[in-house]
PDB file of N, CA, C, O and CB in Angstrom:
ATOM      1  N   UNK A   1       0.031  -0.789 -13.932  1.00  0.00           N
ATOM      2  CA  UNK A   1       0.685  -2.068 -13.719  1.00  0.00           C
ATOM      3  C   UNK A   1       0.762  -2.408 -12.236  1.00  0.00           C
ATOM      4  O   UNK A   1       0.454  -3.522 -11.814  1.00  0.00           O
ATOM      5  CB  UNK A   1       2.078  -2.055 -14.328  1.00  0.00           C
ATOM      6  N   UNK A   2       1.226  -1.312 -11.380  1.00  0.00           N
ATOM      7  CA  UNK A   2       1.493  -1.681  -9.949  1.00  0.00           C
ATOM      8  C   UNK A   2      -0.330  -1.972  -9.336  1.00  0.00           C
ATOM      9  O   UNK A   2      -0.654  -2.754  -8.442  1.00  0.00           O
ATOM     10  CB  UNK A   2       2.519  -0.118  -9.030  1.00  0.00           C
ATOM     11  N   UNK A   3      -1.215  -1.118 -10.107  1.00  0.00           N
ATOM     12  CA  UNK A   3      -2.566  -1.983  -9.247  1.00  0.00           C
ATOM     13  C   UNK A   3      -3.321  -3.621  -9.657  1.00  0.00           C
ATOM     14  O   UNK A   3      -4.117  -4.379  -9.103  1.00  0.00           O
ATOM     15  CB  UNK A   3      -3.952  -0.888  -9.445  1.00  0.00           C
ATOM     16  N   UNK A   4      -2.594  -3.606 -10.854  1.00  0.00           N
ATOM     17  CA  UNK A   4      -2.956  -4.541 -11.271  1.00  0.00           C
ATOM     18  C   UNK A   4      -1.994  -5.984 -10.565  1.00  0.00           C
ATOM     19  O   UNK A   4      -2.560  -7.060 -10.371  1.00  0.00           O
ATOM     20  CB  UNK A   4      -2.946  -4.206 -12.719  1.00  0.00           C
ATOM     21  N   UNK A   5      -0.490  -5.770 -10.243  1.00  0.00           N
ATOM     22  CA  UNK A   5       0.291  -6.259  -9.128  1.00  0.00           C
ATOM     23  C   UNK A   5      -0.219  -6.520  -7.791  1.00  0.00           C
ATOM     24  O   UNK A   5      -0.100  -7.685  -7.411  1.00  0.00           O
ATOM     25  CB  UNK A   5       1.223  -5.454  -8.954  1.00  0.00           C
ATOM     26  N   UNK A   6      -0.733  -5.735  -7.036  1.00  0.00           N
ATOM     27  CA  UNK A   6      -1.597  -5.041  -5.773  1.00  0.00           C
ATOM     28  C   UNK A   6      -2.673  -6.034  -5.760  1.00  0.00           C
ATOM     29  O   UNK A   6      -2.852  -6.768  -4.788  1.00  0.00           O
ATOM     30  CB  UNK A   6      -2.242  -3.325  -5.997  1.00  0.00           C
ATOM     31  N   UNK A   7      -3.451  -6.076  -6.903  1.00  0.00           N
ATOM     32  CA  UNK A   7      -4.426  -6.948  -6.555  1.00  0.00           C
ATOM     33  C   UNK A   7      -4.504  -8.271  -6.412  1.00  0.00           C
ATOM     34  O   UNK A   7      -4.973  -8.843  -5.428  1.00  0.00           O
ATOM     35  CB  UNK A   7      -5.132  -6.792  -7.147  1.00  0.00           C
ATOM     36  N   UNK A   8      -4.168  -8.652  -7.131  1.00  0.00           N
ATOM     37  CA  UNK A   8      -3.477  -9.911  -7.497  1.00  0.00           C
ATOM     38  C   UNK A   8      -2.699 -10.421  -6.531  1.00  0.00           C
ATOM     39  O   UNK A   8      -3.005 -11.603  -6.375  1.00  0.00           O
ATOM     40  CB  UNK A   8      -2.689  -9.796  -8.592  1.00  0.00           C
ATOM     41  N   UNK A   9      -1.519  -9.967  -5.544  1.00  0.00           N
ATOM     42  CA  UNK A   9      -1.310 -10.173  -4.352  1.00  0.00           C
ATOM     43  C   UNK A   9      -2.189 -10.355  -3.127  1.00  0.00           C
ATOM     44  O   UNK A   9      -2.036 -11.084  -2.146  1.00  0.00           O
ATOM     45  CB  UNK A   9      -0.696  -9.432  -4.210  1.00  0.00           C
ATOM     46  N   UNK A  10      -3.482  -9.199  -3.557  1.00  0.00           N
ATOM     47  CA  UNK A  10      -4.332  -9.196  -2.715  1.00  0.00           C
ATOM     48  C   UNK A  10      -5.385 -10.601  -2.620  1.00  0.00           C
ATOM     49  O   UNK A  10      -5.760 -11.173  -1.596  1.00  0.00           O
ATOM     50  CB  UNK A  10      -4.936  -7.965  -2.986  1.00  0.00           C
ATOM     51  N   UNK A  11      -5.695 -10.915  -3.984  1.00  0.00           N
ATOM     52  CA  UNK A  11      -6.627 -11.761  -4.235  1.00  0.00           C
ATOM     53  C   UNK A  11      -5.648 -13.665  -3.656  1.00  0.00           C
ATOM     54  O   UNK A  11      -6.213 -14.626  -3.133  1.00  0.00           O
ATOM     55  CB  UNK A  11      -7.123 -11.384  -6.207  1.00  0.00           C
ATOM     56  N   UNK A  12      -4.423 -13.568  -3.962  1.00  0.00           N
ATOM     57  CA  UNK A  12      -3.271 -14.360  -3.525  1.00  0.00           C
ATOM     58  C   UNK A  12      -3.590 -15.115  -2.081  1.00  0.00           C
ATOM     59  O   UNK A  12      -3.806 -16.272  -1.719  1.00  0.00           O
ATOM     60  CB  UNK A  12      -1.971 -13.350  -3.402  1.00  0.00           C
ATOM     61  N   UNK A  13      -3.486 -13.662  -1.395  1.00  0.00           N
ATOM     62  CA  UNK A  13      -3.300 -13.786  -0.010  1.00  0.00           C
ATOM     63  C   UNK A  13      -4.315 -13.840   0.930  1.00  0.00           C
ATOM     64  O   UNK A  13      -4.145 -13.909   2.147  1.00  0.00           O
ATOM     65  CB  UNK A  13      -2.621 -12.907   0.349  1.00  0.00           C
ATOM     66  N   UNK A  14      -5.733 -13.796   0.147  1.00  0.00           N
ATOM     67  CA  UNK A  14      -7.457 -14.121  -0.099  1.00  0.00           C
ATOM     68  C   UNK A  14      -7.148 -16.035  -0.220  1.00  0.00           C
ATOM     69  O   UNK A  14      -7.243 -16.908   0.643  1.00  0.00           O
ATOM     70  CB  UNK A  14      -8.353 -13.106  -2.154  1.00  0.00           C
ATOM     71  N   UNK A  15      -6.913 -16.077  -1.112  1.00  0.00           N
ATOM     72  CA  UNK A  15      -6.760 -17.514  -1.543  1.00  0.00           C
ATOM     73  C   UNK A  15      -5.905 -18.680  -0.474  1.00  0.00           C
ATOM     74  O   UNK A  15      -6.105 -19.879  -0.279  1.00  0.00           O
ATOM     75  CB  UNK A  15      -5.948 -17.389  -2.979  1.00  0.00           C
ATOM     76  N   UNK A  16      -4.899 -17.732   0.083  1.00  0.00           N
ATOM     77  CA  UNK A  16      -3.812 -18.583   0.785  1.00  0.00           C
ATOM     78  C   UNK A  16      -4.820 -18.411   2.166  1.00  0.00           C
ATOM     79  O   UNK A  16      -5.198 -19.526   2.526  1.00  0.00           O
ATOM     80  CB  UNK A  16      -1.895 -17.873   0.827  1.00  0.00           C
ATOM     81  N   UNK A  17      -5.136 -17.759   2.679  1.00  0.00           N
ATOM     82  CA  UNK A  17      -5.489 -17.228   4.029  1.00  0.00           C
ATOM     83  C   UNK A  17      -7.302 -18.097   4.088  1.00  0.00           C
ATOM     84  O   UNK A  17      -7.784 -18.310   5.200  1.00  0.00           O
ATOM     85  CB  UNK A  17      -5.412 -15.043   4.024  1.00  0.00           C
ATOM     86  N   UNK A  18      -8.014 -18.458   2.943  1.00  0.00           N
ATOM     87  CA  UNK A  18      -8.790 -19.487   3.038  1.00  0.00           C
ATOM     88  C   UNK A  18      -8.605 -20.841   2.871  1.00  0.00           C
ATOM     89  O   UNK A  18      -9.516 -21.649   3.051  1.00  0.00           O
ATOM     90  CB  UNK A  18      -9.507 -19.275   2.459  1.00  0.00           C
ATOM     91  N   UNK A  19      -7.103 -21.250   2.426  1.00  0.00           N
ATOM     92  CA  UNK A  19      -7.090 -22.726   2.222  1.00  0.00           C
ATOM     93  C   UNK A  19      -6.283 -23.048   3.587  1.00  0.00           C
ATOM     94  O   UNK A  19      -6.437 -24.174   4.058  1.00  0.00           O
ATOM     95  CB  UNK A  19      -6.306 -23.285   0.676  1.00  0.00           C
ATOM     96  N   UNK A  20      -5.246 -21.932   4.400  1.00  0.00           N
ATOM     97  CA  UNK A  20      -4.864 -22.164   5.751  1.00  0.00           C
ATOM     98  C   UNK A  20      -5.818 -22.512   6.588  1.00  0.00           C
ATOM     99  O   UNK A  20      -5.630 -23.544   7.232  1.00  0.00           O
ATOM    100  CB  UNK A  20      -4.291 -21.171   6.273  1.00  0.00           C
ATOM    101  N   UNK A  21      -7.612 -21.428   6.885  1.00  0.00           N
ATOM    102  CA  UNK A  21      -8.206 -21.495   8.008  1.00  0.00           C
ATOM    103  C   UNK A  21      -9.061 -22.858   7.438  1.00  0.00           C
ATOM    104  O   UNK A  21      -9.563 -23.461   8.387  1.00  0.00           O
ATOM    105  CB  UNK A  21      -8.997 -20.039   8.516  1.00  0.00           C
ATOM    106  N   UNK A  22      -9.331 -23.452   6.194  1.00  0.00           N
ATOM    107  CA  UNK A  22      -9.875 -24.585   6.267  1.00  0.00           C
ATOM    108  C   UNK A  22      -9.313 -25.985   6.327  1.00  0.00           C
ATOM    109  O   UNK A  22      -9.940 -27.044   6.276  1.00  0.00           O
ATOM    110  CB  UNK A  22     -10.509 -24.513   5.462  1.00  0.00           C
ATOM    111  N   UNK A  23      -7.760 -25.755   6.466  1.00  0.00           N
ATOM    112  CA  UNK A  23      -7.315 -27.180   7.125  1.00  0.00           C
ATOM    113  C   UNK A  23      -6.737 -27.068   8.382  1.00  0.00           C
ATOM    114  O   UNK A  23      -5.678 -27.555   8.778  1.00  0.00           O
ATOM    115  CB  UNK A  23      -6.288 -27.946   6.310  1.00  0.00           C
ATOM    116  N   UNK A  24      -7.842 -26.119   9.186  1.00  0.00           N
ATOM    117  CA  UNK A  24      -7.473 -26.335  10.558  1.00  0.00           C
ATOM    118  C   UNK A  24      -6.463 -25.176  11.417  1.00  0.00           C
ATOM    119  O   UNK A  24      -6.552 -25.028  12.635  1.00  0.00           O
ATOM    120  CB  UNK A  24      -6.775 -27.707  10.496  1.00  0.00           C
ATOM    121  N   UNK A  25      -5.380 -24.300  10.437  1.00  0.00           N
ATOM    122  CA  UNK A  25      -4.848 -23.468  10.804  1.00  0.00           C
ATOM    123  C   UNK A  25      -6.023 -22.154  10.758  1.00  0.00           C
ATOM    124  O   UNK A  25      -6.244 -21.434   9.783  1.00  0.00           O
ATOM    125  CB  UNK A  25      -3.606 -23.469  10.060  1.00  0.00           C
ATOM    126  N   UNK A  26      -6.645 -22.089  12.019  1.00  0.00           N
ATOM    127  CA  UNK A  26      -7.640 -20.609  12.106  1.00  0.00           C
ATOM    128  C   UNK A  26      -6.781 -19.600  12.635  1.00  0.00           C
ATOM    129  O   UNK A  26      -7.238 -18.525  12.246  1.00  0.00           O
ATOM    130  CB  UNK A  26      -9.076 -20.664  13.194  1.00  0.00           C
ATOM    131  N   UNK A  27      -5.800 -19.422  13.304  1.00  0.00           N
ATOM    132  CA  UNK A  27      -5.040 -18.398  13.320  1.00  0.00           C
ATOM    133  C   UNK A  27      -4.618 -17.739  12.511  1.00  0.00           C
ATOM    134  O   UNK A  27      -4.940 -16.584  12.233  1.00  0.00           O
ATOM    135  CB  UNK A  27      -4.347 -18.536  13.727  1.00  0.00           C
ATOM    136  N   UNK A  28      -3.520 -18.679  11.840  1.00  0.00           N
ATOM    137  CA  UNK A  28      -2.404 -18.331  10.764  1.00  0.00           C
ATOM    138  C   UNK A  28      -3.733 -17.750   9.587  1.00  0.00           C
ATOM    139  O   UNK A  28      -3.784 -16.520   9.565  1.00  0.00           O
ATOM    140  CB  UNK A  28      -1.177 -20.046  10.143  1.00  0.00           C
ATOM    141  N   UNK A  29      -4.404 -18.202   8.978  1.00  0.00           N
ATOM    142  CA  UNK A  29      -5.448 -18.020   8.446  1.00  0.00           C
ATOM    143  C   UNK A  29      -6.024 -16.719   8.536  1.00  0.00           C
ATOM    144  O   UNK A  29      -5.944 -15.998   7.542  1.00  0.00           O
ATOM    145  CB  UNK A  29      -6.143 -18.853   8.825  1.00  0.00           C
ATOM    146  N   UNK A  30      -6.634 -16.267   9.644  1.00  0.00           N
ATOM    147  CA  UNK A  30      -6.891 -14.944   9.915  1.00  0.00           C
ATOM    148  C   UNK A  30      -5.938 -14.016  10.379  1.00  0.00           C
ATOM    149  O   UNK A  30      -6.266 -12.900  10.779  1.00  0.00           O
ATOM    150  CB  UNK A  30      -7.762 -14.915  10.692  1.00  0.00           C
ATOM    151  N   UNK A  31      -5.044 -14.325  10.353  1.00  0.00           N
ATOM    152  CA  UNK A  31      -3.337 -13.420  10.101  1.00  0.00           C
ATOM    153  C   UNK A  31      -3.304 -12.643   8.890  1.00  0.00           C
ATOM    154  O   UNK A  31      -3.091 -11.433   8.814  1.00  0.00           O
ATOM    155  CB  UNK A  31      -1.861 -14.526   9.856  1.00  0.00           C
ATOM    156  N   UNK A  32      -3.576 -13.597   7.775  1.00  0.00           N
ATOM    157  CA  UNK A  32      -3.215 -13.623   5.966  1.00  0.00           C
ATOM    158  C   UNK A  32      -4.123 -13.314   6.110  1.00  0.00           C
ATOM    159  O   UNK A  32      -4.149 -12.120   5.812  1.00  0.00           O
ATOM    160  CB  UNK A  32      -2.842 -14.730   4.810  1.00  0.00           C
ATOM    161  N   UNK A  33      -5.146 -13.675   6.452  1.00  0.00           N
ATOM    162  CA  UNK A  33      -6.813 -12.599   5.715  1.00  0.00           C
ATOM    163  C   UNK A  33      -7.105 -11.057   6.282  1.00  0.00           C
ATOM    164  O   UNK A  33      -8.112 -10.398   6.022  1.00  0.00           O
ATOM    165  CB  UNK A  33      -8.622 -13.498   6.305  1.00  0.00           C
ATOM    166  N   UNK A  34      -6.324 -10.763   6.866  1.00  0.00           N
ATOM    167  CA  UNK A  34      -5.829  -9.128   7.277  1.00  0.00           C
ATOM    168  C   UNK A  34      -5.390  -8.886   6.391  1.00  0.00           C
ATOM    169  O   UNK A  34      -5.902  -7.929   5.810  1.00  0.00           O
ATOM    170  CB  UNK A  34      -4.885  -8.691   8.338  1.00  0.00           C
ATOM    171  N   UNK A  35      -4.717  -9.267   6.014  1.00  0.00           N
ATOM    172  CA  UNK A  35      -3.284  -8.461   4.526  1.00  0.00           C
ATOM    173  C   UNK A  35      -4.232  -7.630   3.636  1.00  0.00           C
ATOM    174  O   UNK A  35      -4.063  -6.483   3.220  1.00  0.00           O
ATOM    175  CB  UNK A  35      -2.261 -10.019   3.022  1.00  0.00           C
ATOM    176  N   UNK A  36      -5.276  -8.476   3.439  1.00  0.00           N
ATOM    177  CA  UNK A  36      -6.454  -8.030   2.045  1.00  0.00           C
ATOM    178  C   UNK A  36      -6.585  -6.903   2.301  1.00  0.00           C
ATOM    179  O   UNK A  36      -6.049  -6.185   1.456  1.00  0.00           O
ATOM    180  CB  UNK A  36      -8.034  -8.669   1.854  1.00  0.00           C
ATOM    181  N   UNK A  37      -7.183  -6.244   3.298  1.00  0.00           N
ATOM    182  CA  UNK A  37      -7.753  -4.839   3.191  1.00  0.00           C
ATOM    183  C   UNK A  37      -6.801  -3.674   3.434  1.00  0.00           C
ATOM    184  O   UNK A  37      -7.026  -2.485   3.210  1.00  0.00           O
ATOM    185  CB  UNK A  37      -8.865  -4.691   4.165  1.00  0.00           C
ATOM    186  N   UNK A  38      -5.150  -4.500   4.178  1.00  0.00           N
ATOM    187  CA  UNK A  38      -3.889  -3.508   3.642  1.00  0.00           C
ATOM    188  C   UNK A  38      -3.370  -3.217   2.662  1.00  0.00           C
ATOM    189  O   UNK A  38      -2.832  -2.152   2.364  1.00  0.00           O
ATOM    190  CB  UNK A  38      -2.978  -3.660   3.954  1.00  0.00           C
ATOM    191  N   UNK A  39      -3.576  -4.796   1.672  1.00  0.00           N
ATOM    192  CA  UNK A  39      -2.927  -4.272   0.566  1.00  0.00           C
ATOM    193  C   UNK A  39      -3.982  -3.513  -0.915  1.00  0.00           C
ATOM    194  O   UNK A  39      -3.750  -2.903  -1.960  1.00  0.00           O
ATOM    195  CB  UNK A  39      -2.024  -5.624   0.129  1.00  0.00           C
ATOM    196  N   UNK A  40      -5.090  -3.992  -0.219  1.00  0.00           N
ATOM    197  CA  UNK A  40      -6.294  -2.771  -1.120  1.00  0.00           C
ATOM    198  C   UNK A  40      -6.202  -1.704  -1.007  1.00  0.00           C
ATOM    199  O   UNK A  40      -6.477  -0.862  -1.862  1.00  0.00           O
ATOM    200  CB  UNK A  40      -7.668  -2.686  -0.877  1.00  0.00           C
ATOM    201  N   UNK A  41      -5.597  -1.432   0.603  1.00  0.00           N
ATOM    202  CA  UNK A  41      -5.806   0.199   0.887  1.00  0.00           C
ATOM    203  C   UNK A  41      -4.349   0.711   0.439  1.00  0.00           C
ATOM    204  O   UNK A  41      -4.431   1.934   0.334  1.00  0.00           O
ATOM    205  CB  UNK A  41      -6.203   0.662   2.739  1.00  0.00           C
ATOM    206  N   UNK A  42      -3.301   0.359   0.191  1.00  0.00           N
ATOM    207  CA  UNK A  42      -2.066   0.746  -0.060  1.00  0.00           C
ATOM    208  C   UNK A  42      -2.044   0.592  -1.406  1.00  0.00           C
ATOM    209  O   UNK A  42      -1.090   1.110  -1.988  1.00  0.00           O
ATOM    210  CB  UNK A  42      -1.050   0.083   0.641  1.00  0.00           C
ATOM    211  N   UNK A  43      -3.219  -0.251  -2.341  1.00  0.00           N
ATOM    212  CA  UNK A  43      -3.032   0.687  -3.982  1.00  0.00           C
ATOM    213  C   UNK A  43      -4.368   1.744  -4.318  1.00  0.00           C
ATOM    214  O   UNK A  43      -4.602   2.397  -5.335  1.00  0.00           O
ATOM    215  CB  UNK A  43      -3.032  -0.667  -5.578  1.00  0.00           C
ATOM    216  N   UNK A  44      -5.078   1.636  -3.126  1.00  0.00           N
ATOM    217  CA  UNK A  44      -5.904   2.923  -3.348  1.00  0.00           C
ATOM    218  C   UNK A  44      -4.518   4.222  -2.661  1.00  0.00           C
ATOM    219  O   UNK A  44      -4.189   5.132  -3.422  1.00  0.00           O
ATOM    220  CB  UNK A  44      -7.807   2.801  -2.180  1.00  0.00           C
ATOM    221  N   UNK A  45      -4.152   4.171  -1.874  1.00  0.00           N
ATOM    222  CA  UNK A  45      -3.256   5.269  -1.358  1.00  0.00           C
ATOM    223  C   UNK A  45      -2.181   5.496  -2.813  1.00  0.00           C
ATOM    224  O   UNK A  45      -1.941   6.627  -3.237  1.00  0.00           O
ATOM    225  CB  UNK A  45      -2.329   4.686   0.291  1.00  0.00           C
ATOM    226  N   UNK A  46      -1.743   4.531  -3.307  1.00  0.00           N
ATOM    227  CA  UNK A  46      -0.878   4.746  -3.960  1.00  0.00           C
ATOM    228  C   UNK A  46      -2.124   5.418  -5.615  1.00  0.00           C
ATOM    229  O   UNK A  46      -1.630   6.295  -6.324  1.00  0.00           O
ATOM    230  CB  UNK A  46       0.238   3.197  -3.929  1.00  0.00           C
ATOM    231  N   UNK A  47      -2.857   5.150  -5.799  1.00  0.00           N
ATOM    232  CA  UNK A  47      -3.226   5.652  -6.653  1.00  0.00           C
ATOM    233  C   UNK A  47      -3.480   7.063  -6.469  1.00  0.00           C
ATOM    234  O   UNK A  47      -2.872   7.903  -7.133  1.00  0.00           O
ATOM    235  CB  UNK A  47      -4.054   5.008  -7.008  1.00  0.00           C
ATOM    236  N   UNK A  48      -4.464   7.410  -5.482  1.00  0.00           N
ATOM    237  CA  UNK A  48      -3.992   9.071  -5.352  1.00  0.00           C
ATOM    238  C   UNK A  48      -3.125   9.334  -5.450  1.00  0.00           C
ATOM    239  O   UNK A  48      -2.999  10.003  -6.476  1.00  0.00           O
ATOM    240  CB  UNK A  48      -4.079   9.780  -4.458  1.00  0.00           C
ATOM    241  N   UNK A  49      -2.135   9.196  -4.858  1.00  0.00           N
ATOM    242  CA  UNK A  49      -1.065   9.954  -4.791  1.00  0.00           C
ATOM    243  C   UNK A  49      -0.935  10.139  -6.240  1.00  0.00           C
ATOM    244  O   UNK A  49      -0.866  11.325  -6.564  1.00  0.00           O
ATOM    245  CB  UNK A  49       0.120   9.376  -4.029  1.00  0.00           C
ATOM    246  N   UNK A  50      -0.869   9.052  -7.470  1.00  0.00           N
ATOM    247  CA  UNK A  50      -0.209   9.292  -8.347  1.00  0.00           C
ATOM    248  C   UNK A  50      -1.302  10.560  -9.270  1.00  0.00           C
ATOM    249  O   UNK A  50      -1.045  11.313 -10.209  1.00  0.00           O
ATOM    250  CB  UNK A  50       0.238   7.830  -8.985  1.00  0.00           C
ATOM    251  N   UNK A  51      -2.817  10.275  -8.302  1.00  0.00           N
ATOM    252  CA  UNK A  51      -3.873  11.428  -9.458  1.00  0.00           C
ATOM    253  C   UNK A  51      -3.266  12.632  -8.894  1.00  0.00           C
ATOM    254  O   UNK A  51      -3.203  13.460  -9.803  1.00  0.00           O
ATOM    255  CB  UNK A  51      -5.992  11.495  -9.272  1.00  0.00           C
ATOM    256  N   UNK A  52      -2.687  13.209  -7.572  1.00  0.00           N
ATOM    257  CA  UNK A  52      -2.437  14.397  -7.061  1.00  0.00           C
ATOM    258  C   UNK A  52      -0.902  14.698  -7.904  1.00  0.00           C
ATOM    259  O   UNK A  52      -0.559  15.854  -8.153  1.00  0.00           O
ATOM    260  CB  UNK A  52      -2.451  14.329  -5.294  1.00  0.00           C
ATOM    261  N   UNK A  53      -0.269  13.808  -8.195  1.00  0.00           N
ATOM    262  CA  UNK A  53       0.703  14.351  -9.189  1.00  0.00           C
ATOM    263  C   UNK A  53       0.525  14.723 -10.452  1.00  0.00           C
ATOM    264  O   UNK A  53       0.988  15.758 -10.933  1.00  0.00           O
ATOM    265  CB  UNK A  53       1.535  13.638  -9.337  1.00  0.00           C
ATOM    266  N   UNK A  54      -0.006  14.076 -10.918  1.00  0.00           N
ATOM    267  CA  UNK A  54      -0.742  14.547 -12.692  1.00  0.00           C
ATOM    268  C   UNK A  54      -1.296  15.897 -12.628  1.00  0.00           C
ATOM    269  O   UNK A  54      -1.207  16.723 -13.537  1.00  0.00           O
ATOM    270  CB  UNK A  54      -2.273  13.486 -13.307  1.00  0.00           C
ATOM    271  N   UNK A  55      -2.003  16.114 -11.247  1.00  0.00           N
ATOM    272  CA  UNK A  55      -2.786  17.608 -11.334  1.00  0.00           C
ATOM    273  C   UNK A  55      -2.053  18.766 -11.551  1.00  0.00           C
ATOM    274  O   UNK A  55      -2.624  19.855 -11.614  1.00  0.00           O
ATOM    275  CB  UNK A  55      -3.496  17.966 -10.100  1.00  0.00           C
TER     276      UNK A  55
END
């Protein structure tokens, strides 16, 4: 459930961070289009963790 949350935020903040840099906000825009590959990498982190507990 939480990656399926994760992404979906991710894909969100994909969506928000291209409709900012195409009306002109290119900053704010490439601010939010950073988030993507934090919050990909924080449900890959969180998924190990949860395979190293099952083991």
């Amino acid at each position: 459930m939480a990656d399926k949350l994760l992404f979906v935020a991710a894909l969100l903040s994909l969506i928000f961070a291209e409709a900012l840099y195409f009306q002109g906000n290119k900053a704010d825009g490439t601010f939010i289009g950073l988030w993507v590959p934090s919050i990909l990498a924080f449900g890959i982190y969180l998924k190990l963790i949860n395979n190293t507990k099952n083991d």
